[in-house]
C-alpha positions as CSV (number, residue, x, y, z in Angstrom):
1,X,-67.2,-8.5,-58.0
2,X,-68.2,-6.0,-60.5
3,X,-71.4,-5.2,-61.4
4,X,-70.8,-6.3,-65.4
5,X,-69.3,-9.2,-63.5
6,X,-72.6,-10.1,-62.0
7,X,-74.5,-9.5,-65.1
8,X,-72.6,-12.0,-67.0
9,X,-74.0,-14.6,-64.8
10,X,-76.6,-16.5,-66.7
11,X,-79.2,-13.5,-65.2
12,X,-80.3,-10.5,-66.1
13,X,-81.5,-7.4,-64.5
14,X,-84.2,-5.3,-66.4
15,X,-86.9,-2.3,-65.9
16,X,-90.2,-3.2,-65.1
17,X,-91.6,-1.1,-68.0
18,X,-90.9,-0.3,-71.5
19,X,-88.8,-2.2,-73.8
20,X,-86.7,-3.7,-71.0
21,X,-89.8,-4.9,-69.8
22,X,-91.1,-7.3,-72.9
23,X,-87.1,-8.4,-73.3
24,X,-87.3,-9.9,-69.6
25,X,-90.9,-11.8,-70.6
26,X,-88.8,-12.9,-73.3
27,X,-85.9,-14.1,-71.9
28,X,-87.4,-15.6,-69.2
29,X,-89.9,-17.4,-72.0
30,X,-86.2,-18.4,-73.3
31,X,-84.9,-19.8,-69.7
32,X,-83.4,-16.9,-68.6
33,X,-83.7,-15.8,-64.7
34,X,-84.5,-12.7,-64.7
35,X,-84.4,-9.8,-62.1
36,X,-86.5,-6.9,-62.7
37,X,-85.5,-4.1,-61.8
38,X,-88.4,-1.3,-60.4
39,X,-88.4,1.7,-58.2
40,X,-92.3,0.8,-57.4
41,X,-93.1,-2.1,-55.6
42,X,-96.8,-2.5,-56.6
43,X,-96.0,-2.1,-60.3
44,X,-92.6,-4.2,-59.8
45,X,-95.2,-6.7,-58.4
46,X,-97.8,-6.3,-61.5
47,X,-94.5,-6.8,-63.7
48,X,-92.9,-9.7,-62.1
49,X,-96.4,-11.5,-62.5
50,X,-96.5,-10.9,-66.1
51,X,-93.0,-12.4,-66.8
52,X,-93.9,-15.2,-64.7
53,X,-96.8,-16.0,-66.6
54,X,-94.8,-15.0,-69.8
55,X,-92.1,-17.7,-69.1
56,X,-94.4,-20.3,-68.3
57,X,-93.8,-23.1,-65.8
58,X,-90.3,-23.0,-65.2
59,X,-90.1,-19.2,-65.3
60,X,-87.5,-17.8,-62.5
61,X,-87.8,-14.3,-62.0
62,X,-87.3,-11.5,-59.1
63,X,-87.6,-8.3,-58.2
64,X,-85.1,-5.9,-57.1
65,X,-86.6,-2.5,-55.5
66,X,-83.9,0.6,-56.7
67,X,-84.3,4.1,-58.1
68,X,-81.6,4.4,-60.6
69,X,-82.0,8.2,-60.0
70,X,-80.7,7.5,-56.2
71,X,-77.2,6.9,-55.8
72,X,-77.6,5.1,-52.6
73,X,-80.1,3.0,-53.8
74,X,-78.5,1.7,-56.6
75,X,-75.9,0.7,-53.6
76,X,-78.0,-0.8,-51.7
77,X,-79.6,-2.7,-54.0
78,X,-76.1,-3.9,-55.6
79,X,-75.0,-5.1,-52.4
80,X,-78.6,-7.1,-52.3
81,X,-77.6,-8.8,-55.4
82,X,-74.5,-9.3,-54.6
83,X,-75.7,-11.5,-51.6
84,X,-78.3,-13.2,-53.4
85,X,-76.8,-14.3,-56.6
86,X,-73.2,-14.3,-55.4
């Protein structure tokens, strides 16, 4: 499965800061799962409480530890999706 494959599931994967950042507390607000996407754990952790809270009581959202700038991360953590979600 492709990666624009595994996007097109009813998920998305976003950054943990910036504009990607208020889209996921939106879309999870909207009843989207969302998987954030953060090379820091600690402020992955501070943003996946926010969209949590942001998406209320049936919010579903994740973290997903990667360094875009890191080829073999971004492997690693496709393959991780791609056992979770797939």
């Amino acid at each position: 499965m492709t990666l624009a494959q595994l996007l097109a599931i009813w998920r998305k994967v976003l950054p943990c800061s910036g504009i990607g950042f208020h889209l996921a507390k939106e879309l999870a607000a909207a009843g989207v799962e969302v998987i954030l996407g953060c090379r820091s754990k600690s402020r992955g952790q501070e943003a996946l409480f926010a969209v949590l809270k942001a998406g209320g009581a049936g919010a579903q959202a994740s973290l997903c530890l990667v360094d875009v700038s890191d080829p073999e991360s971004v492997r690693e953590a496709a393959q991780g999706l791609r056992r979770t979600y797939v």
